[in-house]
N, C-alpha and C positions, 0 to 999 in steps of 0.2 A: 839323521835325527839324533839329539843329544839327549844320552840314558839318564833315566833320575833313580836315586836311591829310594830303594821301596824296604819293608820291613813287612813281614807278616806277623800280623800279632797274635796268633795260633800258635806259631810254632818259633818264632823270631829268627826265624830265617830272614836273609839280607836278597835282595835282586835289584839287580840293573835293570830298567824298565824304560823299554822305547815306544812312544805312542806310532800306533799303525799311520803312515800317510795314503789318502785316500785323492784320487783328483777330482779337484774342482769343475763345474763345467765350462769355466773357462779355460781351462785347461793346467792352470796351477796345483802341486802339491799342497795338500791341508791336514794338518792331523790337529787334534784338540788340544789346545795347551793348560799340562799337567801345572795342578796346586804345587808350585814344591812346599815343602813342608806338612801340609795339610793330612792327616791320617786314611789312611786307608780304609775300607769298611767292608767285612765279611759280606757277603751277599748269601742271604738264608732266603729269602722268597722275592721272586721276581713280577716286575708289573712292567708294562711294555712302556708306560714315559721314561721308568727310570733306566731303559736299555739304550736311551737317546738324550744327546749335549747337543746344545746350538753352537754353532762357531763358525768366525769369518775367516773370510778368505783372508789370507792378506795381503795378495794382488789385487781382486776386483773390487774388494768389500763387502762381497754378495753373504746374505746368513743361510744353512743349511742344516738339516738335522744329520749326524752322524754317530755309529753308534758307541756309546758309552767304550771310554776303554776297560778293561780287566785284564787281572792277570789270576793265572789257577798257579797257586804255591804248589810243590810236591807234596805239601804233606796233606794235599784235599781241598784246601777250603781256597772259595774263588775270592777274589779280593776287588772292589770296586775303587779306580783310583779315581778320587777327585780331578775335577778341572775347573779354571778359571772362568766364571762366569761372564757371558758378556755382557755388557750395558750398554746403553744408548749414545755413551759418548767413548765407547772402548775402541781403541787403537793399536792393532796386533802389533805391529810394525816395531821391527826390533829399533836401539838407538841409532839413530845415523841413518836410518833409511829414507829422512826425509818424508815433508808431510802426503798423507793422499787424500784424492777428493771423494767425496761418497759419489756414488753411483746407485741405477736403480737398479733392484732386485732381478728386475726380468728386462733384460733389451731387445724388443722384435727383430726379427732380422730382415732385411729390406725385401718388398717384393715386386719391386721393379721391372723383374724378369725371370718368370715362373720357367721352367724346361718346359720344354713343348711335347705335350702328353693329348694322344685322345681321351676322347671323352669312356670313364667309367660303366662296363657293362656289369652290373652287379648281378645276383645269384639269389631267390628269395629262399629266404631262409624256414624253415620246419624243425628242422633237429639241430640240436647242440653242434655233431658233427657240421650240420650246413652251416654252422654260425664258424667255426676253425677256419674252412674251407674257403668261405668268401673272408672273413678277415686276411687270409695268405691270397687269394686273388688281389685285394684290396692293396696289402703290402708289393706284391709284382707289379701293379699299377704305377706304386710310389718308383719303383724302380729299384725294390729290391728282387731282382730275379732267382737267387737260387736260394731263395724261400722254401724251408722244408716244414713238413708236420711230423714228427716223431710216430713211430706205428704205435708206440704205447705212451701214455701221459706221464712224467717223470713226478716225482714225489715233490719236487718244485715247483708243480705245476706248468711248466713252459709248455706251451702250445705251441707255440710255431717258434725257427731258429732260422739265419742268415749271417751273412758274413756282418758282422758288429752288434748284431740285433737278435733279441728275443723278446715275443711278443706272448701272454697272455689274453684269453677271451672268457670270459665268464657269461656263462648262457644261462644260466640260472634266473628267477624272478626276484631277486632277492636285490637292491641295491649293492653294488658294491664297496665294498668295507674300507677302512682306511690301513686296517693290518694287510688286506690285500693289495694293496696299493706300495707298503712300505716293501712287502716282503720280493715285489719284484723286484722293487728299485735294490734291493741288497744281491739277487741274486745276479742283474746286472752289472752290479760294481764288482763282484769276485769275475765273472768275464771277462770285465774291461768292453762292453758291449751297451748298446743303447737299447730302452726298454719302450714298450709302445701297448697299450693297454683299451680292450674292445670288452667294451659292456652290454647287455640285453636290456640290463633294467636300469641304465644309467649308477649313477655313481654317489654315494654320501657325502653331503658337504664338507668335511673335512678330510675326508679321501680328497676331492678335488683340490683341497685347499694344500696338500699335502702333497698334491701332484704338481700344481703352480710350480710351489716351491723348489722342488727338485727335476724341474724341466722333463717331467713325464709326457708325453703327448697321450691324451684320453680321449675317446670315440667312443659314442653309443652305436651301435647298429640295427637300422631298421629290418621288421619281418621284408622289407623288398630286395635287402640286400647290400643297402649303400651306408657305411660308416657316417655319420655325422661328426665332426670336433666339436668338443668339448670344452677345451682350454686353449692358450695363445699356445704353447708349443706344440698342441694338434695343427690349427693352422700353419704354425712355422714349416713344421712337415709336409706337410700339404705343398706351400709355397716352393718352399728347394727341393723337395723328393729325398733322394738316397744319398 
């Protein structure tokens, strides 16, 4: 990725500055593309929209939220680097790449031929523990078998882990939040892992909305035990399994 010259205007220190590439879920690299020129900006108080830039892909053309870049100067002060806003008729695509055609946001994935799975014995649920316990049954169903539960809950909150996979359950009465929602989806991107998200008291609309977009797969689960999907990449899951 190509460094742009940064400037802190605290201390006028100079930095070479490379935006993080993160992947796409189609599997393309994507980092945000930096203002050049555009000033830099102290970051004194933070608010969770402004920790997040919309940007496409510039293979699929898909838009996703990713987080703000920054850079922390030596001498203390973190520095918010601008990026180039997208618009409705924005075109990543360097010169010479030739044109590309829009695509849609979300492409189902066929389910012409589901793996051949018995039928779900689900586990009714009483305690928070019972709701862990059957969402990791529910994920071995899917065919993740060596689904584990941590003996202790990690400050992450991850409730259950698998080889590419971590899963979150919130057993609480409480709708589930949209900060809850973002903050797995980031702790599965530092993984490189897919994240899978089981709720008691279903989910806030723009959690949901939030999930769409960054191909979360979302489950309520009933007191009898059996996940319900929530959104198309629940189903998708569902559909191909592990």
């Amino acid at each position: 990725m190509e460094s742009v010259p940064i400037r802190c205007p605290a201390c006028r220190r100079d930095h070479a500055y490379s935006t993080p590439v993160y992947p796409c879920p189609c599997g393309a690299p994507t980092a945000p593309p930096v203002l050049r020129g555009a000033p830099v900006v102290p970051i004194t108080h933070r608010t969770w929209n402004d920790d997040w830039v919309t940007v496409r892909c510039r293979d699929c053309g898909r838009l996703d939220q990713w987080p703000q870049p920054e850079l922390c100067c030596p001498c203390g002060t973190v520095l918010r680097i601008p990026v180039r806003p997208v618009t409705a008729h924005d075109d990543t695509a360097a010169p010479g790449d030739g044109p590309r055609s829009a695509r849609p946001s979300h492409i189902p994935l066929p389910r012409t031929a589901p793996p051949p799975r018995s039928a779900f014995r689900p586990r009714p649920i009483r305690t928070a523990r019972d709701a862990v316990a059957g969402a990791a049954l529910y994920l071995k169903w899917l065919g993740y078998h060596d689904v584990v539960q941590p003996a202790e809950r990690s400050p992450a909150r991850i409730d259950l882990r698998a080889t590419g996979l971590i899963a979150q359950v919130d057993a609480t009465t409480r709708s589930t939040a949209l900060r809850d929602v973002e903050c797995l989806w980031l702790h599965a991107l530092t993984a490189s892992a897919r994240s899978v998200f089981f709720s008691l008291a279903g989910y806030a609309k723009d959690a949901e909305a939030r999930a769409d977009g960054l191909g979360i797969p979302l489950f309520t689960m009933e007191l009898t035990g059996t996940p319900q999907p929530v959104n198309a990449p629940a189903d998708e899951l569902i559909s191909t399994g592990a």
